[in-house]
C-alpha positions in Angstrom: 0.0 0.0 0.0 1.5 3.4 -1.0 1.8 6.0 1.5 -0.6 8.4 0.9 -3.0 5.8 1.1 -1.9 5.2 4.4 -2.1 8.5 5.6 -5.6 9.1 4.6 -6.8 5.7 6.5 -5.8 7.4 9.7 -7.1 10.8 9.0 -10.8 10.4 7.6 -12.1 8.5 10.2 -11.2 11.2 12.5 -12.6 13.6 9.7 -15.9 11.9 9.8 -16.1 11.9 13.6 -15.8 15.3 13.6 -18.2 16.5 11.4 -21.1 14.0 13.2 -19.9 15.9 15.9 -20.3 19.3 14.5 -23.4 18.2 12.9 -25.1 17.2 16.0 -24.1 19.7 18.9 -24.9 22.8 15.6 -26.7 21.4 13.4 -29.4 23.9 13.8 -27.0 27.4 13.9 -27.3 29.6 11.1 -24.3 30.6 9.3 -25.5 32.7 6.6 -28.5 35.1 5.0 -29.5 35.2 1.8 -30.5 38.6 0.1 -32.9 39.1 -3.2 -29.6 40.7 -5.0 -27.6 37.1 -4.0 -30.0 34.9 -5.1 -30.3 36.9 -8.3 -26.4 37.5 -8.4 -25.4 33.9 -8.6 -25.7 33.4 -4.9 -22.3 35.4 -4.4 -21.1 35.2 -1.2 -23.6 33.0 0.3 -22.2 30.7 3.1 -23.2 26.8 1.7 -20.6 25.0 1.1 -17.8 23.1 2.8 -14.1 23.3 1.7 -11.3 22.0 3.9 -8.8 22.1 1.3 -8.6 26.1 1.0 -10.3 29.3 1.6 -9.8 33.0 0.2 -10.6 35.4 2.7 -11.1 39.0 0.9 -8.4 40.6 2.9 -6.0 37.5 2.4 -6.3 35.8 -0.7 -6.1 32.1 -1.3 -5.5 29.9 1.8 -4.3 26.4 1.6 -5.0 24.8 4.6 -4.4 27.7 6.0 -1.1 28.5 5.0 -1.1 31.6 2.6 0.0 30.4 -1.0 2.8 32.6 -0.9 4.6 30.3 1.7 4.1 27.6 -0.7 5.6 28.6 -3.8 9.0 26.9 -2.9 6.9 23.3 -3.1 6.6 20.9 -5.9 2.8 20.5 -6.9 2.6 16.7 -5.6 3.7 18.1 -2.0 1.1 20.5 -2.4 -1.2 17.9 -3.9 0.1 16.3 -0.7 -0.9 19.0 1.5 -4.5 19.4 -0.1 -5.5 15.6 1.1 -4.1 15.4 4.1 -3.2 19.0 5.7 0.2 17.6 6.7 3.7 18.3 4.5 5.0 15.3 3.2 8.0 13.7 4.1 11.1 13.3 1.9 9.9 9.3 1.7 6.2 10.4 1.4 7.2 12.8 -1.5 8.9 10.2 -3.2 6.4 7.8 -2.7 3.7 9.7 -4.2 6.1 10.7 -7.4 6.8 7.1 -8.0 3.1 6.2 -7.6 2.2 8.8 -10.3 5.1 7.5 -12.9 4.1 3.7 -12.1 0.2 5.3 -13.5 1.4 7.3 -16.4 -0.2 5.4 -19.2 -2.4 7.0 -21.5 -4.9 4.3 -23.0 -3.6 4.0 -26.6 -7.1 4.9 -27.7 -7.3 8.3 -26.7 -4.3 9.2 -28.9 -6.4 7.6 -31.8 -9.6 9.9 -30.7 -7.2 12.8 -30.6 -6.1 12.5 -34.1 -9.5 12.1 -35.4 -10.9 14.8 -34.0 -10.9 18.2 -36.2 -8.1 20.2 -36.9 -9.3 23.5 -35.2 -10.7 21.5 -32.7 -10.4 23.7 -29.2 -8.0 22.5 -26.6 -9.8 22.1 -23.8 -12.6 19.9 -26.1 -10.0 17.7 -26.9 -8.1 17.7 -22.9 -12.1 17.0 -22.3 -12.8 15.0 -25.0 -10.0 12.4 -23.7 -10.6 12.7 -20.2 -14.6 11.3 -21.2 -13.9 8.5 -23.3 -11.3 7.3 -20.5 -14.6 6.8 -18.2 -14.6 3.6 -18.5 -11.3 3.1 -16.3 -12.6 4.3 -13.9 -12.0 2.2 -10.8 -14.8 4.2 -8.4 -17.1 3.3 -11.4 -16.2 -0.7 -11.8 -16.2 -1.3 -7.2 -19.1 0.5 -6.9 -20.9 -1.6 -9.5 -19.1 -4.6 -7.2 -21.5 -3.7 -4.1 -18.3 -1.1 -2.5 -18.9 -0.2 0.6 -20.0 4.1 1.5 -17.0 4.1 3.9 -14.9 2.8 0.6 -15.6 5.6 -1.6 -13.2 8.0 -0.8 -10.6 4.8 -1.9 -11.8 3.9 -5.0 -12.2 8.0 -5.7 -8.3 8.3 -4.2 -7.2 5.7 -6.9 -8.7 7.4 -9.9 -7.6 11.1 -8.9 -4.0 9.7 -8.9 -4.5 7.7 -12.0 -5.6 10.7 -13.7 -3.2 13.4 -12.3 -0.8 10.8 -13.5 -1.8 11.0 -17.2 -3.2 14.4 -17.1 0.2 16.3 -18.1 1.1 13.4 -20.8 -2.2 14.3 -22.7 -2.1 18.0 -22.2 1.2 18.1 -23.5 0.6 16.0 -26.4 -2.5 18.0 -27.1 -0.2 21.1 -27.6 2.1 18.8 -29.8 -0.6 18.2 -32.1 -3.1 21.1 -32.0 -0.3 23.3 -32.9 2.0 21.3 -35.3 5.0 20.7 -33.0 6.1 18.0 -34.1 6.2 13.9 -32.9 4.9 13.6 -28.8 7.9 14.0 -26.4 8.1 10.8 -24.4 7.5 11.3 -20.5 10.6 11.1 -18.7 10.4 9.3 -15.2 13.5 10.7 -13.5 11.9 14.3 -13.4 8.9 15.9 -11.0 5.2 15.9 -12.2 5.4 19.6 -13.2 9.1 19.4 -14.8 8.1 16.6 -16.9 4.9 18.2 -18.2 7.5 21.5 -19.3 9.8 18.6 -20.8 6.7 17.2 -23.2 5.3 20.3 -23.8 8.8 21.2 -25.9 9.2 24.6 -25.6 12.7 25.7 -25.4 14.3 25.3 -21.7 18.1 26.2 -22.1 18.1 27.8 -18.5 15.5 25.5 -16.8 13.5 28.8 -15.8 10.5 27.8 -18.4 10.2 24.3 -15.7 10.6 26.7 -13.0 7.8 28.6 -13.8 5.6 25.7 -14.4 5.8 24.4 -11.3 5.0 27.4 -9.7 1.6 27.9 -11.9 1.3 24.7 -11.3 1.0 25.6 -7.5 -0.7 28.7 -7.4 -3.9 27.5 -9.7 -4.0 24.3 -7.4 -7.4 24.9 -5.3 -9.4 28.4 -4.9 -12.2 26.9 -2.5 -15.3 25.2 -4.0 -17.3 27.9 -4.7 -15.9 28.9 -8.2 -17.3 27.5 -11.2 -15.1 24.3 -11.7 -14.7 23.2 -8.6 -18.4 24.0 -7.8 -19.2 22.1 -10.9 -16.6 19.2 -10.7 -18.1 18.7 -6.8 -22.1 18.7 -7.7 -21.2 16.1 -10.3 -19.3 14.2 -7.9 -21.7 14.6 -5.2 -24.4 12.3 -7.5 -21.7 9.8 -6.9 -20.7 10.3 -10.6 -16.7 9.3 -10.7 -13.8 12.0 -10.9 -13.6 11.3 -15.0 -17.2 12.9 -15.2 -16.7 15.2 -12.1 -13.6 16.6 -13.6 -14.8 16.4 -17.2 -17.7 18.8 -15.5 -15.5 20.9 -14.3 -13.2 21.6 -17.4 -16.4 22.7 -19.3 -16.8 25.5 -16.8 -12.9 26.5 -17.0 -13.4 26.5 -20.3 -15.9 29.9 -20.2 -14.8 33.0 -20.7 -15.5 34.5 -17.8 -13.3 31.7 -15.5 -10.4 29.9 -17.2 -9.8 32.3 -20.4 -9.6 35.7 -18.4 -5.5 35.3 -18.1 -5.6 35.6 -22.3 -8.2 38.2 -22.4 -5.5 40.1 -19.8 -2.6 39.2 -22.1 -4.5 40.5 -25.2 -4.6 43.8 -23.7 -1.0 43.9 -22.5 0.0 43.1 -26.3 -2.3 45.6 -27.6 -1.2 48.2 -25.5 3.0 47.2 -26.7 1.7 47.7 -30.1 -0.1 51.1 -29.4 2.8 52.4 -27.6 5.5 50.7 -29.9 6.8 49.2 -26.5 6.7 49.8 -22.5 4.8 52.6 -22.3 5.4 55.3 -20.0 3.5 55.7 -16.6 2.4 58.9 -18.4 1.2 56.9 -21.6 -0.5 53.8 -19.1 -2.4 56.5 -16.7 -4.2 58.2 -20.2 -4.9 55.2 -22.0 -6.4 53.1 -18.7 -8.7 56.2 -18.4 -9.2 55.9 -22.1 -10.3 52.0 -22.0 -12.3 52.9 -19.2 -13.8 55.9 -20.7 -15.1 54.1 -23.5 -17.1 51.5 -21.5 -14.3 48.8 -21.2 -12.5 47.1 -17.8 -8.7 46.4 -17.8 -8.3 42.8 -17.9 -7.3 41.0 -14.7 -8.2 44.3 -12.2 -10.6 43.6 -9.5 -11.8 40.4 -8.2 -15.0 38.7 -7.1 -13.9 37.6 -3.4 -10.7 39.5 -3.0 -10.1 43.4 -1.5 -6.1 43.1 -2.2 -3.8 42.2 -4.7 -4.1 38.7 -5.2 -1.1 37.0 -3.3 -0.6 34.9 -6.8 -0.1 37.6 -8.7 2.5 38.8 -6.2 4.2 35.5 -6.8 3.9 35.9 -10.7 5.2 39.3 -10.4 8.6 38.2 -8.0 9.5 35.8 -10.5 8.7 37.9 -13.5 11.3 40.5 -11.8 13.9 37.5 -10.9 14.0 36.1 -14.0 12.1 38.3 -16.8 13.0 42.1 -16.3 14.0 43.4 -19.9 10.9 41.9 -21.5 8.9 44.5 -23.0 5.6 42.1 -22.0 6.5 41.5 -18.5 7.7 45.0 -18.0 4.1 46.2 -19.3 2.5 44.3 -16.7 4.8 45.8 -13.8 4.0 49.3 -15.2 0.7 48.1 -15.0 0.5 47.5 -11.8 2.2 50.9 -10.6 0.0 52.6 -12.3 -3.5 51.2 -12.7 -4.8 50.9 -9.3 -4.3 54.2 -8.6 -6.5 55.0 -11.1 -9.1 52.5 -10.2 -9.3 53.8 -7.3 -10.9 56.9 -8.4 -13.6 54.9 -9.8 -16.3 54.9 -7.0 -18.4 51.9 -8.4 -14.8 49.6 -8.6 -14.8 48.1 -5.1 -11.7 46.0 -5.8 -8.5 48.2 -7.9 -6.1 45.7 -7.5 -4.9 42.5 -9.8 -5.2 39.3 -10.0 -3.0 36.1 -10.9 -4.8 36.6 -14.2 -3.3 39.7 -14.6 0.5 39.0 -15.1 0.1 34.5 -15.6 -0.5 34.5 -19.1 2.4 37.1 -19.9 5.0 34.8 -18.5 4.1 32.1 -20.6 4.4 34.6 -23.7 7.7 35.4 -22.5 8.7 32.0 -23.0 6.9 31.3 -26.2 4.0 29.4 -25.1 1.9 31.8 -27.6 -1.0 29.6 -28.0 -3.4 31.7 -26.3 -6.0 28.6 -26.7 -4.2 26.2 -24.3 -3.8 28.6 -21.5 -7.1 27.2 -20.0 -5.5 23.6 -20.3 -2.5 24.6 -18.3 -4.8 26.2 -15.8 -7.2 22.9 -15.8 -3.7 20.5 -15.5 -3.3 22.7 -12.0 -7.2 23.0 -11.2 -7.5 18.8 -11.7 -5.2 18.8 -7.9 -7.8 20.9 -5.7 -11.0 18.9 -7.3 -9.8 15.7 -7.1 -8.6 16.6 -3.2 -12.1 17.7 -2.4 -13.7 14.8 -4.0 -11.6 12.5 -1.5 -12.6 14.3 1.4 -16.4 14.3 0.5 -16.6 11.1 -0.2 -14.2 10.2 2.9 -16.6 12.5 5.0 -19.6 11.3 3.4 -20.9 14.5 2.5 -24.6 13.9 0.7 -25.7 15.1 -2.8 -25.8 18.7 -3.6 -29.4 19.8 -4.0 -30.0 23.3 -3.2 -33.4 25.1 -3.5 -34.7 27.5 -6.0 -37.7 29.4 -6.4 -39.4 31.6 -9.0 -39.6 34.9 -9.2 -42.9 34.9 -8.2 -42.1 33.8 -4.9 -39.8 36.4 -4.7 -42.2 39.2 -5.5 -45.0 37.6 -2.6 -42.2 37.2 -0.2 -40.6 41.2 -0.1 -44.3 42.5 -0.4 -44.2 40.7 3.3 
């Protein structure tokens, strides 16, 4: 039995006790209010949900297990992956452990590769990281036990096995997506002897001669990792999930709501303006330059890209990550240095904005420029980098629901009719 495994034996019965215990002595507290404008506004900020795995408190930003991300960005994503499951950093033997369990699982189903290719040229790819992720349903171990009689307590087992046996395979088919979506060439073969994240840089292909481009994946690999479960993915992954659907639909759930513009893509609509602004300005424009054409964008009933945040009331601590490596290893690079002028500049003028509640960036605002600067152009497969990272905080809160046996997700709705009867009261 590998060691994760092990781990998670000890821990979820404890896990379970606790909720029944939470559950019985408070069962009847109220935690939340819900106001006409939420339940019109996509029930924002309405307290519903359980997620142990993270939290992003507006005047903190993203939380793993309580540790701000920023004190993480020196991990490997599987110790963070490690981290997510268990709330406990993994041991030099428990890290390896967990690496050699994910190289022993890296085999892509020759099938999907024959899928791949037959799907249409211009196909998107996140329909075809989707597409391969579907047809791979019937692997799934959750799916073939539970059809044996498994036992509840046994679903967070059979639900541990297929997270890892995807996560294993995830960055093999994303990579050779971007091989053959964009004409790169033959599939780089997966090389065993690196980390999860520096082996998805390696088949990927793009140049390296420094190591930074590895660097960097690791660290976006890190920072995109869990963002509670109230966003649409993981909100989306976990209802699926909760129907007792396994992680290949969950997930496959969840990468059609990355895939919207207004989650997954809003790192290339951030980059789009960074590039257009280059071109207006013939490079870095001044802070002179920035503060006129910001008002000038906003003037003419546009945002700037990757400003202002839906939970958050600070910079997002990612961003601040982005921005420290951008600096350590980018500085000179008319895109990056565009998004650091940015950022000296544009909150100041958001803030004259009375309706803008939140002036300051987000990961979004600065992630997609780094992997410019290294010539991962394909503006397309950002969202599959960002769902590669996302799959690690879905498939930890799937364990833990179905280690804590939480039930199905079925919240209530009611018409606007009600609505109208009930504030006339």
């Amino acid at each position: 039995m590998y060691k994760l495994k092990e781990k998670l034996q000890k821990l979820i019965p404890v896990w379970r006790d606790e909720i029944k215990s939470i559950q019985k002595e408070y069962g009847e507290k109220v935690i939340s209010q819900v106001t006409v404008a939420q339940a019109y506004g996509g029930m924002r900020a309405v307290k519903s949900l359980i997620c142990d795995t993270s939290e992003v408190p507006p005047d903190k930003g993203l939380l793993i297990r309580g540790v701000p991300v920023k004190d993480l960005t020196d991990k490997l994503p599987e110790e963070v992956f490690w981290f997510l499951l268990t709330g406990e950093h993994p041991t030099k033997d428990e890290l390896k452990d967990l690496q050699g369990e994910l190289v022993r699982r890296n085999n892509v189903p020759v099938y999907v590769w024959y899928v791949l290719r037959a799907m249409p040229a211009d196909s998107h790819p996140m329909a075809m990281l989707n597409t391969a992720i579907l047809i791979m349903q019937k692997e799934s171990v959750f799916q073939k036990r539970y059809d044996e009689g498994m036992k509840k307590d046994e679903y967070w087992d059979a639900t541990l096995e297929d997270a890892l046996n995807i996560l294993a395979i995830l960055p093999t088919i994303a990579a050779g997506i971007y091989r053959m979506r964009y004409y790169k060439g033959a599939l780089i073969q997966s090389d065993p002897k690196l980390d999860w994240a520096a082996d998805y840089a390696h088949m990927l292909g793009i140049a390296d001669p420094n190591g930074e481009f590895t660097k960097l994946m690791r660290l976006y690999m890190v920072l995109h990792s869990d963002h509670e479960s109230g966003n649409v993915s993981a909100m989306s992954a976990s209802t699926v999930n909760s129907a007792l659907s396994d992680l290949y639909f969950s997930l496959s759930a969840g990468l059609n709501g990355l895939a919207g513009p207004l989650h997954g893509l809003a790192n290339q609509e951030c980059l789009k303006w960074i590039l257009e602004t280059i071109k207006k300005f013939d490079g870095v424009p001044t802070e002179r330059q920035l503060k006129d054409y910001a008002w000038e964008t906003l003037n003419s009933g546009q945002v700037i890209p990757g400003y202002g945040h839906a939970v958050l009331r600070i910079t997002d601590p990612r961003f601040d990550a982005i921005l420290a490596f951008g600096k350590k290893y980018c500085a000179g690079s008319d895109v990056f240095d565009t998004v650091s002028r940015v950022f000296d500049v544009v909150p100041d003028v958001l803030k004259e904005v009375q309706k803008i509640k939140d002036p300051w960036p987000n990961v979004d605002a600065a992630s997609g420029a780094l992997l410019y600067h290294y010539g991962l152009s394909e503006f397309s497969f950002y969202t599959v980098l960002f769902a590669v990272s996302r799959a690690m905080g879905v498939f930890a809160q799937a364990v833990m629901n179905r280690g804590t046996n939480m039930p199905i997700i079925r919240p209530k709705s009611v018409t606007t009719e009600w609505i109208k009867k009930e504030v006339k009261k």
